[in-house]
Each structure stands twice: as structure tokens, then as C-alpha cells.
C-alpha positions in Angstrom: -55.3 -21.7 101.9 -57.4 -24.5 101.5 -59.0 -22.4 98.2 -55.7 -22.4 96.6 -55.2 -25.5 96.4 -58.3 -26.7 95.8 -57.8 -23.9 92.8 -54.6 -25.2 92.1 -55.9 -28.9 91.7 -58.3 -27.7 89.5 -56.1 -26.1 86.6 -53.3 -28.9 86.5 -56.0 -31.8 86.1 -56.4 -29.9 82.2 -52.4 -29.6 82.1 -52.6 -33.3 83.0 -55.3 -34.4 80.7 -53.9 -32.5 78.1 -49.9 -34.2 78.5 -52.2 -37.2 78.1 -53.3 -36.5 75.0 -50.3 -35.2 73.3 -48.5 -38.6 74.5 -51.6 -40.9 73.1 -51.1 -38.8 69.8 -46.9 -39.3 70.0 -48.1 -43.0 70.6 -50.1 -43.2 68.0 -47.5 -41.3 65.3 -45.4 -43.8 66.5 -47.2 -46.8 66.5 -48.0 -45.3 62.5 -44.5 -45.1 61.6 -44.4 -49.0 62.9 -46.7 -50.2 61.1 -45.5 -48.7 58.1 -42.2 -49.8 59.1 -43.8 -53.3 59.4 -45.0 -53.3 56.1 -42.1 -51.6 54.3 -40.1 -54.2 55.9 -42.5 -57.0 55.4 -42.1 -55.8 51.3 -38.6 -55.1 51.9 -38.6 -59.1 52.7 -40.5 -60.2 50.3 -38.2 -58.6 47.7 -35.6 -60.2 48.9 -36.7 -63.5 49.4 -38.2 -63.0 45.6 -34.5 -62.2 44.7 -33.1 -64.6 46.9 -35.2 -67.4 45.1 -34.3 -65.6 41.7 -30.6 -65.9 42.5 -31.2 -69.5 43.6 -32.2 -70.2 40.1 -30.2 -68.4 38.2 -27.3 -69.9 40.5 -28.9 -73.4 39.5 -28.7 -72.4 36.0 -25.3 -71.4 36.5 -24.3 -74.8 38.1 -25.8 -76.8 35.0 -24.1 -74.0 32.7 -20.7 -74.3 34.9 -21.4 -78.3 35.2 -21.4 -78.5 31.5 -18.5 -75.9 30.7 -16.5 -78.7 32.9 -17.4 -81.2 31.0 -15.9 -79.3 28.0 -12.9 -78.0 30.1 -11.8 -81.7 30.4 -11.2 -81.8 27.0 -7.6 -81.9 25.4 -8.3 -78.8 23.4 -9.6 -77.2 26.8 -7.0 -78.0 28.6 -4.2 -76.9 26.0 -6.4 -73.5 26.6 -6.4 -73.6 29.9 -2.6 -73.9 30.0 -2.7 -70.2 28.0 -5.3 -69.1 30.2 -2.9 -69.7 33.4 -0.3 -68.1 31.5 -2.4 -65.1 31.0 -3.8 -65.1 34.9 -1.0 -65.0 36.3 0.2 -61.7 33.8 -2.7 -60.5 35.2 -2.0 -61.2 38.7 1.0 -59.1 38.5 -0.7 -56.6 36.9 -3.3 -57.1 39.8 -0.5 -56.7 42.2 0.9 -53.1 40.0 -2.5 -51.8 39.9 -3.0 -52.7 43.8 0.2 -51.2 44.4 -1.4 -47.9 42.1 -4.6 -48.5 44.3 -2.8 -48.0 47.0 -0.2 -45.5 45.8 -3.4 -43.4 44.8 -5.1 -43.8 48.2 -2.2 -42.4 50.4 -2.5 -39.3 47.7 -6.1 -39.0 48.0 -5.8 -39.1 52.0 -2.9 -36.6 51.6 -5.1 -34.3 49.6 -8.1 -34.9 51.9 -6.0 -33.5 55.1 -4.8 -31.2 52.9 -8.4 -30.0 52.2 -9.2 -30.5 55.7 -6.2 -28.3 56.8 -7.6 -25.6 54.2 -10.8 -25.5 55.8 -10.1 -25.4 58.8 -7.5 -22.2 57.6 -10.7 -20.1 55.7 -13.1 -21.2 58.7 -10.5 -19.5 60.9 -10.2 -16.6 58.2 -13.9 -15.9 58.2 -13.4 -16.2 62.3 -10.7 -13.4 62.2 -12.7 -11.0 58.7 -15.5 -10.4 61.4 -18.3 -13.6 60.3 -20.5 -13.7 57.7 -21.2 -10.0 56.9 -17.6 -8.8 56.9 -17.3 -11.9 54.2 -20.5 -10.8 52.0 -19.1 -7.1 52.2 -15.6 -8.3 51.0 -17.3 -10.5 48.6 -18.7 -7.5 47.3 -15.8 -5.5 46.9 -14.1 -8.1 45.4 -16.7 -8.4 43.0 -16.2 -4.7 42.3 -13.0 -4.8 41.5 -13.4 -7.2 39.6 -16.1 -5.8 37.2 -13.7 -2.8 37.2 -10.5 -5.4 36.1 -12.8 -7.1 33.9 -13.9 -3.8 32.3 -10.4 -2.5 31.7 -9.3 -6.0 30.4 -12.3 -6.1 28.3 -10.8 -2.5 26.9 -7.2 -3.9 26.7 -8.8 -6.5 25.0 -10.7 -4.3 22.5 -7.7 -2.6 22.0 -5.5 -5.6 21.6 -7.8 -7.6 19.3 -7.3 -4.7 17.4 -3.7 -4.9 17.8 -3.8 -7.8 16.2 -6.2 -7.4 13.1 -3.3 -4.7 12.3 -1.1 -6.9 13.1 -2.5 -9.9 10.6 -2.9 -7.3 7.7 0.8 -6.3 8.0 1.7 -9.8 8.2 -0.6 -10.3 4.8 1.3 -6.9 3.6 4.9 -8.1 4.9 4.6 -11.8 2.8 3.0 -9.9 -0.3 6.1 -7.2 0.2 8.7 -10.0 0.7 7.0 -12.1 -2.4 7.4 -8.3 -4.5 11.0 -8.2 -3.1 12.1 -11.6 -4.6 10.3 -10.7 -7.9 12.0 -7.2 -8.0 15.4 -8.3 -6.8 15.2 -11.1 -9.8 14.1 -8.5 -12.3 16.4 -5.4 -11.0 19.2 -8.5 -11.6 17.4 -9.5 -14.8 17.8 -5.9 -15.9 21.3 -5.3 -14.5 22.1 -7.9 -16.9 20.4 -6.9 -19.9 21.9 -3.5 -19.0 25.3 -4.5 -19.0 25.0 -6.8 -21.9 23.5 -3.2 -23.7 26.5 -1.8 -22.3 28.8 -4.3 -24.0 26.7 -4.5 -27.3 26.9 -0.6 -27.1 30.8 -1.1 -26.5 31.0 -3.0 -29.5 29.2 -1.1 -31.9 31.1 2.2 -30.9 34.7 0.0 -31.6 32.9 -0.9 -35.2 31.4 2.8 -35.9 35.3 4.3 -34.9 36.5 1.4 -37.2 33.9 2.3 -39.9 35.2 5.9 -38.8 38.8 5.1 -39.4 37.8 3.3 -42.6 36.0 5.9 -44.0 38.7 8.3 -42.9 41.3 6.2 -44.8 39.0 5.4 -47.9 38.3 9.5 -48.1 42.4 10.2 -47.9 42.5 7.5 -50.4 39.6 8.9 -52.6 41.1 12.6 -52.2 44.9 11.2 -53.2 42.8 10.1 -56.3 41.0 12.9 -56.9 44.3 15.1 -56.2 45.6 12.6 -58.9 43.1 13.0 -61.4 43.1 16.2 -61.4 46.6 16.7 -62.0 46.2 14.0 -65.0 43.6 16.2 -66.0 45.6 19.1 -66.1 48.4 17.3 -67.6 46.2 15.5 -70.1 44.8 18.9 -71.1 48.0 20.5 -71.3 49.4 17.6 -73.7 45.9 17.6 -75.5 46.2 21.5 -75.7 49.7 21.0 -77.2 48.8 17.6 -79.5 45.4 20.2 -81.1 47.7 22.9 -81.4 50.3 20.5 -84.0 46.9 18.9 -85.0 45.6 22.9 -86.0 49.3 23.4 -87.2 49.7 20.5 -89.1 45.6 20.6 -90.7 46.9 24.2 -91.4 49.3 22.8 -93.4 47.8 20.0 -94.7 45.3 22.5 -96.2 47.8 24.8 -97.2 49.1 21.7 -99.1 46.2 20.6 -100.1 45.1 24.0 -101.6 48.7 23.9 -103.4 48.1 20.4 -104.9 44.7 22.0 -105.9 46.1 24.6 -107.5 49.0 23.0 -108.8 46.2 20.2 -110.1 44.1 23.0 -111.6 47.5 24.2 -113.5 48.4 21.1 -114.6 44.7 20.3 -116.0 45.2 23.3 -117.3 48.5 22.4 -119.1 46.7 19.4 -119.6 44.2 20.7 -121.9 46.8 23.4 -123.4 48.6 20.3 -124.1 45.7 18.3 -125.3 45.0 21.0 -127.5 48.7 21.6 -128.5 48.5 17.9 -129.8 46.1 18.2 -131.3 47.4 21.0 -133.3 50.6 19.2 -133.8 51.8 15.6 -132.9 53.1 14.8 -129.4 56.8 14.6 -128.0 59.0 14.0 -125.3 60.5 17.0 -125.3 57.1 18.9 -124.4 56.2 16.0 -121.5 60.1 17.1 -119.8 58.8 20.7 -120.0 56.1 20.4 -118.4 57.8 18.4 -115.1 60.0 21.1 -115.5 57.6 23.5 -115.0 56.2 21.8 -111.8 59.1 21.3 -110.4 60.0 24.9 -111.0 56.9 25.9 -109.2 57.9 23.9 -106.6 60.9 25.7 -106.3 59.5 28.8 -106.2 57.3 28.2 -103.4 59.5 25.8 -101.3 62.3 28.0 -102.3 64.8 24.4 -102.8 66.7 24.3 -105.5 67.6 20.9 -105.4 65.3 18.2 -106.6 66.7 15.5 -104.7 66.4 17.3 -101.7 63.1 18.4 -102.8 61.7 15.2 -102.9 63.5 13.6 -99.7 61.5 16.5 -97.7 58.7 15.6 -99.4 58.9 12.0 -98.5 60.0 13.0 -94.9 57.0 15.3 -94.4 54.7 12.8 -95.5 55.9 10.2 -92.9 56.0 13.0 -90.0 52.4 13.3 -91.1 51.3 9.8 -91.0 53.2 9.5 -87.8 51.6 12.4 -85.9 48.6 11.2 -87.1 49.1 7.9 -85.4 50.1 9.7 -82.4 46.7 11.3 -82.3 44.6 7.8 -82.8 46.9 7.1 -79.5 46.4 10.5 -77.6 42.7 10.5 -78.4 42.7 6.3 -77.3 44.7 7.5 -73.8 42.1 10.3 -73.4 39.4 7.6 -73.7 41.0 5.2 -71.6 41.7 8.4 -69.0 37.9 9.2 -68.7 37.2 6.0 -68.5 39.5 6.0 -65.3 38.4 9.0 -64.3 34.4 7.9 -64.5 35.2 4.9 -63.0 37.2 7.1 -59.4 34.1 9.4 -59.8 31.8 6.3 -59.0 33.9 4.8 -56.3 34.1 7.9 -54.8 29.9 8.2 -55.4 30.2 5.0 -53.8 32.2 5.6 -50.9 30.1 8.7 -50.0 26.7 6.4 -49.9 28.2 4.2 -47.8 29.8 6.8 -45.7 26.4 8.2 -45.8 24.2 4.9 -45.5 27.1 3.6 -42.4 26.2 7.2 -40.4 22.8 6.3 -40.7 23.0 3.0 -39.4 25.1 4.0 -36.7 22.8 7.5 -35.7 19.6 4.7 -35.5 21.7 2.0 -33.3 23.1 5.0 -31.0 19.3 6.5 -31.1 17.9 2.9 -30.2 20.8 1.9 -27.8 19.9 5.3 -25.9 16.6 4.4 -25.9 16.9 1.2 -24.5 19.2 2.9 -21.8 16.8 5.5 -20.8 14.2 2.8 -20.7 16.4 0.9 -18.3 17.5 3.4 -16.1 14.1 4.5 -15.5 13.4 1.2 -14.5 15.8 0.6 -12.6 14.8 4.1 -10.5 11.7 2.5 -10.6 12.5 -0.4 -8.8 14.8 1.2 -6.5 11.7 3.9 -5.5 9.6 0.4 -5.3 12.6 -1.1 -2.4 13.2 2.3 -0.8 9.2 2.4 -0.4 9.1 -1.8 0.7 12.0 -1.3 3.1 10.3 2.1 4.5 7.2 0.0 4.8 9.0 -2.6 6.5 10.6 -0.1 9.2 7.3 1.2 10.3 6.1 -2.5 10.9 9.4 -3.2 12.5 8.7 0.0 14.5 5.1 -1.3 15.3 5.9 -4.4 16.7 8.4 -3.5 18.5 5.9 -0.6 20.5 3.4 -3.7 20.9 5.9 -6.2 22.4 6.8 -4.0 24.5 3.0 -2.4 25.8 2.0 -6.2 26.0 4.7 -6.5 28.3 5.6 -9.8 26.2 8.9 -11.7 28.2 12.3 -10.1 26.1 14.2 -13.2 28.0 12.4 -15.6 26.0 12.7 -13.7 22.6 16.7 -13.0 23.7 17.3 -16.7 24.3 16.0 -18.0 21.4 17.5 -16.1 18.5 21.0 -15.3 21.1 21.2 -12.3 21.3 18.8 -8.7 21.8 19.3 -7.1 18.6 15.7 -6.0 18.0 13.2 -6.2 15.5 14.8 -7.2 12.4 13.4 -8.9 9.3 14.3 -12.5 10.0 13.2 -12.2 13.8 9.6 -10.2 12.9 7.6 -13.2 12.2 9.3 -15.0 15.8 8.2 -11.6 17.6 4.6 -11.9 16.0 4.4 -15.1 17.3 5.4 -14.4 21.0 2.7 -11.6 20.6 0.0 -14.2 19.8 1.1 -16.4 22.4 0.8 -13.1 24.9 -2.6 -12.6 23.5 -3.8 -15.8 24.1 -2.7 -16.0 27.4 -4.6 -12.4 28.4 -7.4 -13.8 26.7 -7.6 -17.2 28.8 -6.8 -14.7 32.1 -10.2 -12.8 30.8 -11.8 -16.7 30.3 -11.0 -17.3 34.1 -11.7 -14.4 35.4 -15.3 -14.6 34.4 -15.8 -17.9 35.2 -14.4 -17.4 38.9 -16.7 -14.7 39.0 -19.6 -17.3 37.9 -18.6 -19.6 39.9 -18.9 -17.2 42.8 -22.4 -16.1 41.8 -23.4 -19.4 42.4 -25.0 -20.0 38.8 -24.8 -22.9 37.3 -23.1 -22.7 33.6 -20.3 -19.7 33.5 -21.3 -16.9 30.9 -19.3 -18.0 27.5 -15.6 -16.3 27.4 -14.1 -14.9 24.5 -11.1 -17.5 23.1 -10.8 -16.4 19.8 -8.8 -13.3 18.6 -11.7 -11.3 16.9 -14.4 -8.7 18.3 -18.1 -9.2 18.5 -20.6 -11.7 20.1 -19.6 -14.1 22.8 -19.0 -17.7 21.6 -19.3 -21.1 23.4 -16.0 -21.5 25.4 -12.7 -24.0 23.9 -11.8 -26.8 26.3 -8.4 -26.5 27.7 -7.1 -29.8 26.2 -8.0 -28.1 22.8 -6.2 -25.2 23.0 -3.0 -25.3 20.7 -1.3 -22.1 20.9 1.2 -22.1 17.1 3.4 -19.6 15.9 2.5 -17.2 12.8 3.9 -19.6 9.9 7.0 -18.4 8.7 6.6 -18.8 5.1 9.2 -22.2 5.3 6.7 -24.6 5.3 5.5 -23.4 1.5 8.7 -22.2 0.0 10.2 -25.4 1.1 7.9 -27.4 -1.2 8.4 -24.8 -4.1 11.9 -24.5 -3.6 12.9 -26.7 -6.5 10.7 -25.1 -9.2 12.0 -21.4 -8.0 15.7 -22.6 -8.4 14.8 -23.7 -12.3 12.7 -20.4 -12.8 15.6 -18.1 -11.7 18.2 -19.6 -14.0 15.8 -18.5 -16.5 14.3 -14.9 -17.2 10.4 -15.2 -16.7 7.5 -13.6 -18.4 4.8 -11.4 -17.0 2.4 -14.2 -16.9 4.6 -16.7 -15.7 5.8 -13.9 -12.7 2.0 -14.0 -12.2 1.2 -17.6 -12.1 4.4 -18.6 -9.8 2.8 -15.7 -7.7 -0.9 -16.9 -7.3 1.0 -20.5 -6.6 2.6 -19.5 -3.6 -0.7 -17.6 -2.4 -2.1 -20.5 -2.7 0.5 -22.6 -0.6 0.2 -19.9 1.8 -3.3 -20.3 2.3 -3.8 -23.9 2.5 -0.6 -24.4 5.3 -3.1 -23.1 7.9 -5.9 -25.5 7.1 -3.1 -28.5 6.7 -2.6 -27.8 10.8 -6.3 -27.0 11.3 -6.4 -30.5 10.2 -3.8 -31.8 12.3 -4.6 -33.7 16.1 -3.9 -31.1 18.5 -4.7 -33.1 21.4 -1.9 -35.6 21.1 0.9 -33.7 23.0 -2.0 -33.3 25.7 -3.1 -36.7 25.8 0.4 -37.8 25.8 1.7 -39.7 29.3 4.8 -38.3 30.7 8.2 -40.3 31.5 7.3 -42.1 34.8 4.0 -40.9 35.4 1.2 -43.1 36.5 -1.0 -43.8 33.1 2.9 -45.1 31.9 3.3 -47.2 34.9 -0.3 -48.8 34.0 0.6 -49.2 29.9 3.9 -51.3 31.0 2.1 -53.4 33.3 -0.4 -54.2 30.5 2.0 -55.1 28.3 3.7 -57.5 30.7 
């Protein structure tokens, strides 16, 4: 018994010896950690006296500077602008007291939103209690983590499919405003045309009135030319029946003129005859009277003989009267054959007019076959323009159904709100012309707000993963590689542009062009202008502030509560 103590003795002295050591050690650390206590704090002090004796000197300085800053504060000018000065303390006193008032206001809201925050805690520490502790957490964590790689890939597929939705969508847009700009330039020429056509119609109106006048003239001239051909010829037919009659007492009477004249020959012949008998009878014997009476005797007997009148008397008074019947059917014929002159004449003269008529009958049918040949042409030409043009509108407004038809099957696979669309045009008519561009634009806005969804989603997930910067999300409308993420206070979500705000500027140089027909080049030029407007109303509100609105305080919030103070 004795032993065991004795043994027991023995192996606590070690246990004792070695408490012993491990407190000389402790003592030691400790007495280390003193003295480097001491001298920290003995530095510590030193500092501070150093400052303290800095302070006092720069507080000296101050004195001198303040002593001297008195002196000039005494003066009249000083103390004009010290008068100000209290003035403007005690405006900023009260604005002290409103910005206290804020403090305060502010406080009570941050202590609201601490047990608020505390109240949360307390809620998920409680949650994780009830979801079974840490591992039940990490394995929810990581099914939520799955699903959400599985949301984000579908999104990321919607998003593919949607972005390119929308690349469509902007080239129909580019096709809609180049179809609407094609519309106005055809409904101005199929109206240009119209107009040309019925003034074509009217021209062509008028020239058929003058061709059926020309008609009815040349109708009447060739009754006219045939009642003076019907005419001639029956003056002609009387003229040669006269002239037959006048050559036949012309034959009768040179008949008998010759017949006379023969006589008078013969009778001449006999009475040279007698002549010379007598000549030679004188000379034989002397001449009388009574031989001279003989020989008229003779004549006259002959006369007798072939007249067969006895009487001389009478014989000579038919003599005389033949004679003037001669002379005066001989003047009758200088006036036939004058008449029958003047009658050719007449007659030449109908025969050219009626040459005359017949060229222009002839040169008039002409005219008229080229006018009706051009006017038809210029009527074909028209008409097929004018199917032209309405092949062009039937194609633009079959164009514009299918887009109409398009954006209505993505508003409505979007899921895009139809209350919002419905209020703001009043009424749920559908996709119409007027309403497209609105419809586009409450598709962009949907588009944007998926795409900020996707944005958030991946930087939640980030933010879970515990890294430090969130992997870039996609903000902008196009597909390819990831780009650095747009602040919230930048984002400015604005409707596809209308085409108001640069038809409005060119409104008053389209009103003078379409009181006027325009040429191909000027059609092109007033084109490439409104491209042009087109084009450069984006960058004008690219330009533009878009964080104003943001920036903007709200009626009775805070930030105004603080600018009216100011100002007071």
C-alpha cells in the first residue's frame, strides 16, 4: 500500500513539474505581449503627443490667422458681409433643420429595413432549419442550379430563335418603308397617268368630233362636187347637142357658101369670059350701051335659071337677106365657139376643185388614220401601264398581308400583352397597316424585356457561384459573342420610328412636288432624300440623353424635398 503511493508520488512530481513549466511559458507569452504592449503603447503616445504638439501649433497658427481675420472682420466692408453672411446661415440652418429632419426621416427607414432584414434572416435561418441543414440546402442549390442551366438553355434557344425573329422582322420593316415609299410614288404616277389618260380620252373625243366633221364636210363637198359633175355633164351633153346642131348649119351653110362660091366662080369665069368676047367685040366694033344691058341681062337671066325667081326685086332682096343670115350665123358661131371656151374653162376649173377636194379628202384620212394609230398607241401604252402598276399594288398589298400575317403569329408566340396594344389604338381590330409599326414596337419592347430576364438570370446564377464579376449578358438584339453588360440607368427601350419624324420635315417639299408631275430623276432624288432622313433619325436619338427621365426626381420624393430646401 505503502508502494503505491510511494509510486503514485513519484509520477505526479513530472505532472507537477511539467504544469510548472507550461505556466512559466504562459507567463512568459504574456509578459511578451506586455512588453510589446508597452512599447506599442509607449509609440502609440508618442504619436500622439507629436500630434498633440502639431495641433497645438497649428491651433496657434490658427489663433494668429483667426486673430488677424478679426481684425479685418471689424471692418465696415466686413461687417456689411457679415450681415449677408447671417442671412445665408441662418437659410442654412433651416436647411440644417430639413436635412436633420431627412437624417432622421432616413434613419427610421434604415432601422425599418434593418428589422426588416433581421426578420428575413431569421425566416431563411428557420427555412434551412425546416429543408433538413446544410446538405438538404447544397442539394437544392443544385437542383436549382439545374434547372436553371436547363431555363437558361431553352431561353438561350428562344432567344436564338427570337433574335432571329427580329432580323426578319427589321428586314420587313426596311421592305414595308421601301414598299410604302413605292406606294406613294405609284399612287402619284397611276394618278399622273389616270390623268394623262383621260386627257387622251378627251383629246381622242375631240379629234373623232373634228374627223366626223371633216366626215360630214367631205360628205357634203362630194354631194356638192357630184351635183357639179351631174351638172356638167348635162352641159356637156347639152353643149354638144347645140354644138352638134350649130356644125351641122355651119356644114349646111359652108355647103352653101361653097355652092355659092363655086357659082360666083363660074358666073365670074362666064363673065371674064363675056368679058373678053366683049373686049374683043369692041375691038371689032365700037362700044355701046345697048350691049353692057345685055350682058346684066344675061346674068340676071342665069340667075333666074338657077334660083328659079323671076323677079329681080325679089331676087336681090333674098340676096341681101341671105347675106345678113350669113353674117349673122356667123356671129352666132364666134359666140357658140366663145361659150364653149368659157364652158371648158368651167368645166377645167370643177375638174380641179374636185382634184382638190379628193387630196384633201385623201391627205384629211391620212391625218386622221396617223392620229387614231398614235392615240391607240398611246392607249395601249397606258393601259399596260396602268396593269402594270396595278400587278405592282396587288403584289405590295400581298406583300403587306404576309407581314401583317407575321407579326401577328409573333405577337402572339411572344405572348406580348393584347391589353396594352387594345388600349392604345381603342379598339382590337388586328394587324392593320397604320397599327404594324405600334405592334413592332410592343414586340421590341417584349424582346428587351426577355433579354434583361436572360441578363438576370445569369447574373443570379453568378452571384450564387460565389464569383466575383457575373459572366457578360447579352443586351443587344443580335447573335454572336457575349458583350460587356449596359447599366440599367442606360437602358432606353424606344419604339420602331414610324416614319413621322422624317416625312414631317419633308412634308412641305412633297406637297409642291405632287402639284407637279415629276421626272424619273427627280422620283429618284426625292427617293434617296427620304432614305437619307430615314437613316439619320436613329442616330439624332442615339445622340439624344437617355438618362434624363432616369435621373429625373419624382413629385415629393426625397432628392425634391433636398433641391427646395436649397433653394430656400
Amino acid at each position: 500500500m505503502h508502494r503505491a503511493a510511494s509510486r503514485r508520488s513519484e509520477a505526479s512530481e513530472p505532472d507537477m513539474d511539467g504544469m510548472a513549466e507550461s505556466e512559466l511559458s504562459k507567463l512568459q507569452r504574456q509578459y511578451r505581449i506586455m512588453e510589446g504592449d508597452r512599447k506599442a503603447y509607449c509609440e502609440e503616445s508618442q504619436n500622439i503627443i507629436r500630434k498633440q504638439k502639431a495641433m497645438i501649433e497649428a491651433l496657434q497658427a490658427e489663433q494668429t490667422e483667426i486673430k488677424t481675420d478679426l481684425m479685418l472682420a471689424e471692418s465696415r466692408q466686413n461687417q456689411i458681409k457679415d450681415g449677408d453672411n447671417t442671412h445665408s446661415l441662418k437659410d442654412l440652418v433651416e436647411s440644417k433643420d430639413s436635412y436633420e429632419d431627412l437624417i432622421a426621416e432616413e434613419k427610421q427607414t434604415i432601422a425599418e429595413l434593418d428589422a426588416k432584414i433581421r426578420a428575413m434572416e431569421r425566416k431563411i435561418k428557420q427555412q434551412h432549419k425546416t429543408m433538413g441543414g446544410v446538405h438538404a440546402s447544397h442539394q437544392r442549390h443544385t437542383q436549382t442550379q439545374k434547372m436553371i442551366r436547363v431555363l437558361e438553355n431553352r431561353l438561350h434557344k428562344a432567344t436564338v430563335e427570337f433574335n432571329d425573329m427580329l432580323t426578319e422582322n427589321s428586314s420587313l420593316r426596311e421592305e414595308i418603308d421601301h414598299l410604302r415609299t413605292e406606294r406613294n410614288v405609284f399612287d402619284n404616277l397611276y394618278k399622273k397617268l389616270s390623268k394623262d389618260l383621260n386627257e387622251k380620252k378627251k383629246e381622242m373625243g375631240e379629234i373623232i368630233e373634228q374627223s366626223t366633221s371633216a366626215y360630214d364636210a367631205r360628205d357634203e363637198a362630194q354631194a356638192k362636187m357630184m351635183g357639179l359633175k351631174d351638172r356638167s355633164e348635162k352641159d356637156l351633153a347639152q353643149y354638144n347637142m347645140e354644138l352638134k346642131e350649130l356644125m351641122r348649119i355651119i356644114d349646111h351653110d359652108a355647103k352653101l357658101k361653097q355652092f355659092m362660091t363655086m357659082k360666083t366662080q363660074e358666073r365670074a369665069e362666064m363673065q371674064e369670059e363675056e368679058e373678053l368676047k366683049g373686049k374683043k367685040k369692041e375691038e371689032e366694033k365700037p362700044i355701046g350701051g345697048e350691049e353692057t344691058v345685055e350682058t346684066y341681062e344675061a346674068a340676071f337671066t342665069r340667075i333666074k335659071e338657077v334660083t328659079g325667081e323671076e323677079d329681080i326685086d325679089t331676087l336681090v332682096k333674098k340676096f341681101i337677106a341671105t347675106e345678113d343670115k350669113n353674117f349673122a350665123l356667123f356671129n352666132y358661131v364666134n359666140e357658140l365657139n366663145n361659150e364653149v371656151e368659157l364652158l371648158q374653162e368651167q368645166i377645167q376649173e370643177i375638174k380641179d376643185e374636185i382634184a382638190k377636194f379628193k387630196a384633201q379628202g385623201i391627205e384629211m384620212e391620212k391625218q386622221r388614220k396617223e392620229i387614231m394609230k398614235d392615240l391607240e398607241a398611246k392607249a395601249t401604252s397606258s393601259t399596260q401601264q396602268a396593269d402594270q402598276h396595278e400587278a405592282q399594288q396587288k403584289s405590295t398589298n400581298k406583300i403587306l398581308e404576309q407581314l401583317k400575317a407575321a407579326v401577328e403569329s409573333v405577337f402572339t408566340k411572344i405572348n406580348c400583352d393584347r391589353s396594352v396594344i387594345t388600349d392604345m389604338l381603342g379598339g382590337s381590330e388586328g394587324v392593320t397597316e397604320n397599327n404594324m409599326m405600334q405592334y413592332l414596337g410592343l414586340i421590341e419592347q417584349k424582346t428587351n424585356d426577355l433579354l434583361q430576364m436572360q441578363a438576370f438570370l445569369e447574373l443570379k446564377e453568378a452571384e450564387q457561384k460565389g464569383e466575383e464579376t457575373a459572366r457578360p449578358a447579352t443586351t443587344t438584339l443580335s447573335i454572336g459573342p457575349s458583350v460587356p453588360p449596359i447599366p440599367a440607368t442606360m437602358l432606353n427601350i424606344a419604339a420602331p420610328s414610324t416614319g413621322d419624324d422624317y416625312e414631317s420635315e419633308s412634308e412641305s417639299d412633297d406637297n409642291g412636288d405632287y402639284n407637279r408631275p415629276l421626272s424619273q430623276d427627280e422620283l429618284k432624288a426625292k427617293v434617296m432624300r427620304s432614305i437619307t432622313k430615314k437613316e439619320q433619325a436613329p442616330k439624332k436619338r442615339a445622340s439624344s440623353p437617355t438618362g434624363d427621365k432616369h435621373d429625373k426626381p419624382r413629385p415629393g420624393s426625397k432628392q425634391e424635398k433636398l433641391k427646395k430646401s436649397t433653394k430656400r
